[in-house]
Structure formats: structure tokens, C-alpha cells
N, C-alpha and C positions, 0 to 999 in steps of 0.2 A: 156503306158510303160515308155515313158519318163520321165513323171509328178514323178511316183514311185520310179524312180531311183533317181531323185532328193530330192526328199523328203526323199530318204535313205541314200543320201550322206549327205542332213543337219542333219540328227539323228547323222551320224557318227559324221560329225564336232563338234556337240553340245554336246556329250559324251566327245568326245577328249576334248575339253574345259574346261567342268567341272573335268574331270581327273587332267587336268595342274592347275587348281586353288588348286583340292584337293592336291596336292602334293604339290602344292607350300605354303599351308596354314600349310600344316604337318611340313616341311621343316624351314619356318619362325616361327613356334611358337616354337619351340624346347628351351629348356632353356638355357640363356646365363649367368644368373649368379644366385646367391645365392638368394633366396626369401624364406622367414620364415614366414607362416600364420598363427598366433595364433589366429586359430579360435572360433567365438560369439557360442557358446555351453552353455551359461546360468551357473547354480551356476557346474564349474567343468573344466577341464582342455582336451584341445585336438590343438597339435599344427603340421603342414604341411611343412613339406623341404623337399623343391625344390631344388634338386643340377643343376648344368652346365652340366651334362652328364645325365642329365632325369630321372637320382635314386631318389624316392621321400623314405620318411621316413616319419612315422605319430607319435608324443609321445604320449600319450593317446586317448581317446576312447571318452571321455566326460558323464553325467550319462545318455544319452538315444541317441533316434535315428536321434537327429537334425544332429548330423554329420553327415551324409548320405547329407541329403543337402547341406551343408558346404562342404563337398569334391564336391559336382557338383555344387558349385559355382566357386570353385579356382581349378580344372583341367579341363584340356580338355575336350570333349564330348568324346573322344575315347579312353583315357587313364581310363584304370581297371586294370592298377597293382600298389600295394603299393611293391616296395620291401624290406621293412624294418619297422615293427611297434614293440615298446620301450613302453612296461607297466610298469610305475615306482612306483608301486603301486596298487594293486585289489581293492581298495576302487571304490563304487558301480558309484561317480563322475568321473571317470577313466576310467572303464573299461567296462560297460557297451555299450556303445555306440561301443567296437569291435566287440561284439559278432556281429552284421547282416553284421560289414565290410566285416567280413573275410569270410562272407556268398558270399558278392557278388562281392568281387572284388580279383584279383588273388594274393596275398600276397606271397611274398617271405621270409620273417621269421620273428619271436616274440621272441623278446627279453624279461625274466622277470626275477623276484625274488619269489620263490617258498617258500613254508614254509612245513614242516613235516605233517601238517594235512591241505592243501590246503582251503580257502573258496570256497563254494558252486561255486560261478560265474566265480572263476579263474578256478576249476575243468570243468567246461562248456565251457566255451574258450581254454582249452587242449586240451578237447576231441573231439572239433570240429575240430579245427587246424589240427589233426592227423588223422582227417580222408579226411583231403581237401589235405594231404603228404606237411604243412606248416613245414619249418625245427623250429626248439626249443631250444631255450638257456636260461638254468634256472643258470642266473649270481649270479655266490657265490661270486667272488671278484670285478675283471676289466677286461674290453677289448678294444682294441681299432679296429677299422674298417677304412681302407685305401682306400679315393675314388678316387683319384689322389695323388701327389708328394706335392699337398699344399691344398688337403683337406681331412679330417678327421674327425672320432667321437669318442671321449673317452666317456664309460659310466666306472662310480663305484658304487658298493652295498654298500653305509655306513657299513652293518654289517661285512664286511669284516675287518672294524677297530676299532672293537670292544665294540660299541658303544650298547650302551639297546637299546632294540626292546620297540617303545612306539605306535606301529600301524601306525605309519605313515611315517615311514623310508621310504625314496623311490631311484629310481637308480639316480645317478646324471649322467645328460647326459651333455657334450661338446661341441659343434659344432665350429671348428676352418677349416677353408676353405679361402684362400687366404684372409688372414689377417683379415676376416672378424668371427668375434667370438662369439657365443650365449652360453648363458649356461641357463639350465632347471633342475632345483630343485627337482619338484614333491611338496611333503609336507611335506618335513624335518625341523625338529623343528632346533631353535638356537643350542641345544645341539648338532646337529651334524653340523652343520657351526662352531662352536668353534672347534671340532673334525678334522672337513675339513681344518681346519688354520692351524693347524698342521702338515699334508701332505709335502710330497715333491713338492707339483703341484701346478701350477701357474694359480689360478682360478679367473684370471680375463677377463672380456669378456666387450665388449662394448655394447651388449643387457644382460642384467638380467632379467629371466620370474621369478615372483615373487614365492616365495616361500606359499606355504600352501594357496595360493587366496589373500594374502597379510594380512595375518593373525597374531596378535600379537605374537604370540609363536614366529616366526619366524623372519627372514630379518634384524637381529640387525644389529648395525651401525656398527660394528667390521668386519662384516660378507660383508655388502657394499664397507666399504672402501677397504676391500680385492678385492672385485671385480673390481670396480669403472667403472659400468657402464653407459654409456651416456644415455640407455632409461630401464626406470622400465617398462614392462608388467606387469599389473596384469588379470588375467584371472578370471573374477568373473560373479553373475548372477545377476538381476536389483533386487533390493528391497532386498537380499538374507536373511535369521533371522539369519546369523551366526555373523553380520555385520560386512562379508570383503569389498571393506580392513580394515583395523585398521586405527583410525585416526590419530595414532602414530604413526604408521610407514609410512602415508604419508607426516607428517609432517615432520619427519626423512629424506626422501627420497628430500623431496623439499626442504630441509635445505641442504644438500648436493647436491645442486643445477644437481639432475638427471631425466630427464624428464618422465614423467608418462603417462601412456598410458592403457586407461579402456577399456575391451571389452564389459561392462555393458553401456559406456558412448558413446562410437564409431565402435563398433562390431566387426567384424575381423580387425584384427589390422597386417597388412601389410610393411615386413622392407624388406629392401634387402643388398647384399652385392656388393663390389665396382663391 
């Protein structure tokens, strides 16, 4: 009888222990500042922020389902909610890789830009979304979203400023969070970066996610120096036939001495803020 009880008092201890680790692991991992993981997703774009108050955001989806792995590399084991995913774009590199997200992990809303006759696969991520009660913002102009007093997200719909629809207009997202600033493109050609110069808004950031994979259409010098950011991402896939990036505009970018950074050459590519 004696033996039993003791061997019941070490079960309790040895709960109680692993209880205080697991809380104290919970506790310690909690995010302390700004991390942005432009995740290795091959030829297509899918990027990961991480706020200081645990609000994660995903901007694209990537074209298949390596993302699913790439999110269970860079969150927690116990973290299943995205509260914020940003489609700047239905192109099949984009948004594909949401549909099994939003299958399995608990999403708190999708930001996109809708069109009059929807493609096949954006109508498929709707209708799943609304049936999972994901809330829905089909952005026609701008928004901003307040996650503290010194962090934030501006997105804009290019078509909002009037600019031709060439299929690959995408939302331009923001991210400015104590002092720490990224901006993400999608695959907006130069005609709307010249358009973007225009604006009232001050679009410059100290990370730049390349524009269209780093793709000649895009990232002109006019477009950089507005930004003048300290690291170009480009988010591309190894060997790709589109051949991003363009050898022009990395030589553009390494002439204006801005440091570049390959997910084909170094895979997730990993920044944070102060």
C-alpha cells in the first residue's frame, strides 16, 4: 500500500513538472518582436508575420501544398490559427496553396480583390471560407488594420487608382510596426509602381519583397529608389522557365548597393524587426 502511494505521489510530481515546463515553454516562446518569413514555396509567393502580440498574417498561399509544411516549420506545434491571410492575387502561384490552409488551420479572415466573374479557384476558396464562418473582404480601394499604437498594415487595390487591369495587378500590402517597415507587392507590373509614385503615401520600407518574382516587367529603378530598401527578397523556384529573377534587375538592385536575398538560393528567408 505504501509502495502504491508512492509511486502515485511520483506520477503526480512528474505531471506537475511536465505541466510547469509546458507553461513555461508556452510562456517563453510567445513573440517578442516582429519576424517576417518569406517562405521556400518554389516558383510562387507565400510570406509569414509574426506580430509581438501572436497575430500571425500569411500573404499568399504559394501554388501547392509545400506550404503546409513551411507553416510547420516556422510556428509552434500548437499554434492552428492564422488570424489574417492577404490574397494579392488568384494567380494559381498564390493561391493555391490556401485552399488545404484554411482547411486546417482556424483562419480569422481573407483579405482579397474579387473580379465580376471570379476565377474557378478564387470561387473555391469563397466557398470554402463561408462555409468554415471565415469573415471576407473583397478590397475595392484601402484599408488599414491597427495592431498596436506603432504597429500596423496598410493594404491598397492598384485598381482603386485607376490604373488597366493586366492580370496581374495585386493588393499592395504595408507592414510598418515599430519603425520596422516591409512592403509586399504581389506581381504589379512597373505601370503601377510609376502610378504608386504618384500617391500621397510614403512607400518606402527597409525590406522590399520583390515584385512579380523579380521579374523584368517590374522593380524599375524609379520604383526602388522610392522605396530604398536595405534587403530585396525575391521569392522564386530553382531552375524556374520564367527565368526570375531578371538579370537586370539584379544588377539594378546590386548597383544600388541593396542586398538580395533568394528563397531558390537560401530557402526561407528569415528577417525580423528591432
Amino acid at each position: 500500500m505504501l509502495k502504491k502511494k508512492k509511486r502515485l505521489f511520483r506520477l503526480i510530481v512528474i505531471g506537475f513538472t511536465l505541466l510547469s515546463l509546458v507553461a513555461w515553454f508556452l510562456v517563453n516562446s510567445s513573440q517578442k518582436r516582429v519576424e517576417i518569413d518569406f517562405l521556400d514555396v518554389g516558383q510562387g509567393d507565400a510570406s509569414l508575420i509574426k506580430l509581438p502580440n501572436s497575430k500571425t498574417i500569411l500573404i499568399d498561399g504559394g501554388p501547392d501544398n509545400i506550404v503546409l509544411k513551411r507553416l510547420g516549420e516556422n510556428l509552434p506545434f500548437y499554434q492552428r490559427r492564422i488570424d489574417l491571410i492577404i490574397l494579392s492575387h488568384p494567380h494559381d502561384d498564390h493561391i493555391i496553396g490556401l485552399l488545404e490552409i484554411i482547411r486546417r488551420y482556424k483562419v480569422g479572415a481573407i483579405i482579397y480583390v474579387g473580379k465580376e466573374e471570379n476565377p474557378e479557384l478564387l470561387t473555391l476558396l469563397l466557398a470554402t471560407a463561408k462555409s468554415k464562418n471565415i469573415s471576407l473582404t473583397d478590397l475595392k480601394d484601402e484599408a488599414s488594420i491597427n495592431y498596436s499604437p506603432t504597429c500596423s498594415v496598410h493594404l491598397l487595390n492598384p485598381e482603386s487608382l485607376k490604373i488597366k487591369e493586366d492580370g496581374n495587378n495585386s493588393i499592395v500590402t504595408k507592414l510598418d510596426c515599430d519603425s520596422f517597415t516591409t512592403l509586399f507587392s504581389g506581381d504589379n507590373s512597373s505601370a503601377v509602381e510609376a502610378t504608386l509614385l504618384k500617391t500621397k503615401y510614403n512607400w518606402s520600407a527597409g525590406v522590399f519583397k520583390a515584385s512579380h518574382h523579380g521579374s523584368k516587367t517590374a522593380n524599375s529603378e524609379a520604383f526602388l529608389r522610392a522605396v530604398k530598401p536595405s534587403v530585396f527578397v525575391v521569392s522564386v523556384g530553382v531552375d524556374n522557365r520564367f527565368g526570375h529573377p531578371n538579370p537586370e534587375v539584379l544588377e539594378r538592385v546590386e548597383r544600388l548597393k541593396i542586398d538580395i536575398k533568394r528563397t531558390d538560393k537560401m530557402g526561407t528567408i528569415r528577417v525580423f524587426g528591432s
